[in-house]
C-alpha positions in Angstrom: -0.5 5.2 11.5 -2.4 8.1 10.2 -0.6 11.5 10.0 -2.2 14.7 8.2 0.4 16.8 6.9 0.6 20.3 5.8 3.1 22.3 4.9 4.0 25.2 3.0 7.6 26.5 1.8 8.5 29.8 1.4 11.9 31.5 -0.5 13.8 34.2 1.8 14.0 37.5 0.3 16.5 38.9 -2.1 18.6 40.3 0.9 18.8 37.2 2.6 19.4 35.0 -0.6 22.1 32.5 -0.3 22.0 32.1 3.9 19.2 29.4 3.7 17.1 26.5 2.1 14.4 27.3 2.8 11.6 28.6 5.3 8.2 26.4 5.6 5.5 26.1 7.8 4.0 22.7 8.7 1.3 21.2 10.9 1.0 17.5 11.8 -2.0 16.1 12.8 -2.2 13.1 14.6 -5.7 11.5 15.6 -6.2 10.0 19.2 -3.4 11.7 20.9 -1.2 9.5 19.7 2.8 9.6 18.0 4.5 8.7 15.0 8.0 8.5 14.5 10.6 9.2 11.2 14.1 9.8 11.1 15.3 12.5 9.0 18.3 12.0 6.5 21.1 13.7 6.4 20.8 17.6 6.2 22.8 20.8 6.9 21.9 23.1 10.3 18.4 23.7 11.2 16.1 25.4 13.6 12.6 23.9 14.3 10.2 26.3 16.2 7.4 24.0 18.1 3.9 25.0 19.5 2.1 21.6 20.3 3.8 18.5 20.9 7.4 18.9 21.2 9.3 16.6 19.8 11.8 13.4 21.0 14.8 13.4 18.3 18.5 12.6 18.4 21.1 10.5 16.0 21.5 6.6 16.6 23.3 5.9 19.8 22.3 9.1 21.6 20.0 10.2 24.3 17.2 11.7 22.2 16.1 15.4 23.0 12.8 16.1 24.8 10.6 19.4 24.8 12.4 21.5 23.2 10.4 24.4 21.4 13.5 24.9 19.3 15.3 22.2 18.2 18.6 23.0 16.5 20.8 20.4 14.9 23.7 20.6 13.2 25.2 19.9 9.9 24.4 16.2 9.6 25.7 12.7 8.0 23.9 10.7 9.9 20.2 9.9 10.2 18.2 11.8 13.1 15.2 9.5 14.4 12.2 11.7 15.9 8.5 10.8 17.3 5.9 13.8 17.6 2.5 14.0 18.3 0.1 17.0 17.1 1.7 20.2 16.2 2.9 23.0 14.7 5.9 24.3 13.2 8.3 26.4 11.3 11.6 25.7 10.3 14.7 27.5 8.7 17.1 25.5 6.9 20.3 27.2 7.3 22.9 27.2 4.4 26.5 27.0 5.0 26.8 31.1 4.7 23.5 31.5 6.8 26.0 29.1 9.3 28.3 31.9 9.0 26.5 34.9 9.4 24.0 33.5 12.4 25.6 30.8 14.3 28.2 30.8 16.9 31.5 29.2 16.6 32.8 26.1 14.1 29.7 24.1 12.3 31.9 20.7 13.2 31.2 21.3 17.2 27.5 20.8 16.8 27.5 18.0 13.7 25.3 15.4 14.0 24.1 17.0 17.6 20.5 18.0 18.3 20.4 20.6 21.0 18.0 22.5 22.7 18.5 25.9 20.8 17.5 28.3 23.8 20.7 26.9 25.7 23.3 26.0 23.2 25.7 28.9 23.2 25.6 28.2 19.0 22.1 29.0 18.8 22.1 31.7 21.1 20.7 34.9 18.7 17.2 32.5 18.3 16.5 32.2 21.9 14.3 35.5 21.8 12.6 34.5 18.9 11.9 31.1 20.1 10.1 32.9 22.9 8.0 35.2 20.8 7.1 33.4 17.5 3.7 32.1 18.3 2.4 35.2 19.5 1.3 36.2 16.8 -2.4 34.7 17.4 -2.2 32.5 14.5 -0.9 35.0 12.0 0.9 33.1 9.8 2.2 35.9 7.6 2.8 37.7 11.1 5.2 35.1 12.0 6.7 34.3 8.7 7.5 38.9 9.1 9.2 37.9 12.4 11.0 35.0 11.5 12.8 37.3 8.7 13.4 40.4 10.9 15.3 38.4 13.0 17.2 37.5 10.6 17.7 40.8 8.9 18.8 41.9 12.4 21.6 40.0 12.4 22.7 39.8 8.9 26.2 41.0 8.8 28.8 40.5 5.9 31.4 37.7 6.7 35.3 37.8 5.5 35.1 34.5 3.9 31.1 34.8 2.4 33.0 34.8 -1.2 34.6 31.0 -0.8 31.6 29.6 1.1 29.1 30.1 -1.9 32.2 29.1 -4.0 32.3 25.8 -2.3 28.7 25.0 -1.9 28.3 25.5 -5.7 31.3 23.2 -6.0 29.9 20.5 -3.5 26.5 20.5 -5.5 27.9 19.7 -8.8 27.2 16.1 -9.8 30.0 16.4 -11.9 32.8 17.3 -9.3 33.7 13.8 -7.8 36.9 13.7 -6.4 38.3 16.3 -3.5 41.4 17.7 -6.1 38.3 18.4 -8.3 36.6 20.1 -5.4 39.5 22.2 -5.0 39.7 22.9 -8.6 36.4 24.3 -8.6 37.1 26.8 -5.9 40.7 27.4 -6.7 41.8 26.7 -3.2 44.8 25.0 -1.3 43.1 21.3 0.1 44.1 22.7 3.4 42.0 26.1 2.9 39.0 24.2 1.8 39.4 21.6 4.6 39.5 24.6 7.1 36.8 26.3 5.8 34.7 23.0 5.0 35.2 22.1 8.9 34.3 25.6 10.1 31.2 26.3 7.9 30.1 22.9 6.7 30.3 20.9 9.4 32.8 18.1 7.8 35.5 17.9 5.9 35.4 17.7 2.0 35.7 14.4 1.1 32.6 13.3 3.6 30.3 16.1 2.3 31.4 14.7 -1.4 30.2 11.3 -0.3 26.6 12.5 1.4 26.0 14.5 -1.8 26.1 11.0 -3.9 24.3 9.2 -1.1 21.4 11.8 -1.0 21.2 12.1 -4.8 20.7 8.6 -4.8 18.0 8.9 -1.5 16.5 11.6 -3.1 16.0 9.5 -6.4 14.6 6.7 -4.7 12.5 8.4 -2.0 10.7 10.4 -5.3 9.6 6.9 -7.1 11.7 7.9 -9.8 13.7 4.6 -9.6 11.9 1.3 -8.9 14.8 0.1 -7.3 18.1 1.1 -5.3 20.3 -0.2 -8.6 17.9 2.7 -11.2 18.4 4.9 -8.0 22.1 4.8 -7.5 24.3 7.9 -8.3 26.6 7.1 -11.5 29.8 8.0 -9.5 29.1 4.8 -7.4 31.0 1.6 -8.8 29.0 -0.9 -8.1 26.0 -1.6 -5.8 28.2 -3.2 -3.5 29.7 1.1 -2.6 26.3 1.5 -2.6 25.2 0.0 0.1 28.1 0.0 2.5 27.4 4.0 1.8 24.0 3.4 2.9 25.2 2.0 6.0 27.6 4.5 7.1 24.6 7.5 6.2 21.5 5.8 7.5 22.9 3.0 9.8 21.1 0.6 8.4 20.9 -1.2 4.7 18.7 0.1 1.5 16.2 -2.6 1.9 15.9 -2.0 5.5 15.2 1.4 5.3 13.0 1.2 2.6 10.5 -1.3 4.6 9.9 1.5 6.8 7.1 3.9 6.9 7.6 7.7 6.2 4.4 9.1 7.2 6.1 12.7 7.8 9.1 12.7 5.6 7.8 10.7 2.2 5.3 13.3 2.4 7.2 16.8 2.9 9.8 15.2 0.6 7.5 15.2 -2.3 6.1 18.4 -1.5 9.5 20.3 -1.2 10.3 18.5 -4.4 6.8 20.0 -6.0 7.2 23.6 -4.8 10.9 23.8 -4.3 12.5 22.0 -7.0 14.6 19.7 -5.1 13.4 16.7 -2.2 16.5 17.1 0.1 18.2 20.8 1.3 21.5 19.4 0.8 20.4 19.1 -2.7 19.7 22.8 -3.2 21.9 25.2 -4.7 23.3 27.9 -2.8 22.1 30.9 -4.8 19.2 31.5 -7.7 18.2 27.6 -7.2 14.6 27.8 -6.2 11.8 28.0 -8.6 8.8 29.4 -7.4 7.6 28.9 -3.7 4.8 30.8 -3.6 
């Protein structure tokens, strides 16, 4: 099915660096009226502000959510499956330290959740803005100015700011494969970084090792840089066999399922966010400094 897609990313400022992935603006356009439906990968916490067609969306297995004008998920490792019709958007991809600093309570209560944003009690400093984004008339800049003076409103330094960015810079590195690594890295106890992995990243280390393989991989793939799963595969995998039970535990289904399925949303913002942003997915991103520019 036809879907027009247009989106444009832009970096948070200096005073704000580190808390997200990114903001963006997109509008879908559908013709007739009509639907389409894509399933996001896995990601860490977001906040999608609707005007238009409100989305269905939810993880495999769940009742999906329905009309929410924000939709707020949680750190995720597993797919999120979502149909929409004509509208549009912004979201804020929220870093483990914009987690921190924004959200209410541990990341690991809302993982792999989608939640209407102007109820859930972790969400609860957006309801306002949820109300007033879009009345702006159109302004884009306008609301892009009110999305980030919400935020400067409630930036506020954290006690443990220092390790978060410490292990998000671990996490990232392709070359850190193993959790006594991870530690290494941060030069803390496993049971430090497993409670601060749980409260602020959603899951504990070893999983959020394991997505970051699976979505280099995805991300490789999804970008036609590999003309297969086997070129695509992350080098810490040992064999294609990992691979793919991997693939099954992330996206609930196998490679060559998955990749007989239309993306008309995703394959397309993927390439863009790869184009203007440097990297396809947000859990690929660094925490700090890693964004070329988004202008």
């Amino acid at each position: 099915m036809e879907c027009h897609t247009d989106v444009r990313f832009y970096p948070a400022p200096p005073d704000l660096d580190g808390c997200f992935s990114s903001f963006y603006r997109a509008t879908f356009t559908i013709p007739g009226g009509l639907r389409v439906s894509d399933q996001l990968q896995p990601e860490w916490a977001n906040l999608r502000f609707f005007l238009g067609d409100c989305p269905d969306a939810g993880p495999p297995g769940v009742e999906p959510l329905r009309g929410a004008r924000l939709t707020a998920t949680g750190p995720s490792s597993l797919p999120v499956h979502f149909e929409l019709g004509t509208t549009r958007m912004w979201g804020v991809g929220l870093f483990p330290l914009g987690w921190a600093k924004f959200c209410h309570g541990p990341a690991a209560d809302v993982a792999n959740r989608v939640v209407d944003g102007e109820k859930h009690g972790a969400f609860a400093n957006f309801a306002d803005l949820a109300r007033e984004l879009f009345d702006c008339g159109g302004d884009e800049q306008a609301e892009l100015d009110c999305i980030i003076a919400c935020f400067r409103a409630l930036n506020r330094q954290v006690p443990d700011q220092e390790r978060i960015v410490a292990i998000h810079a671990a996490m990232v590195d392709p070359a850190v494969a193993s959790v006594a690594e991870f530690g290494e890295h941060c030069a803390l106890t496993r049971r430090t970084l497993e409670r601060l992995c749980q409260r602020y990243f959603g899951f504990p280390p070893k999983l959020l090792l394991r997505r970051q393989r699976f979505m280099r991989s995805l991300a490789e793939f999804m970008l036609e840089h590999a003309a297969n799963w086997s070129e695509a595969m992350d080098e810490h995998y040992h064999d294609q066999a990992q691979f793919v039970r991997e693939f099954r535990a992330f996206m609930c289904m196998s490679p060559r399922e998955y990749a007989a399925l239309e993306h008309p949303i995703l394959g397309a913002f993927m390439k863009q966010r790869a184009k203007v942003w440097g990297a396809a997915a947000q859990t690929l991103d660094r925490p700090q400094g890693g964004h070329g520019n988004a202008a």
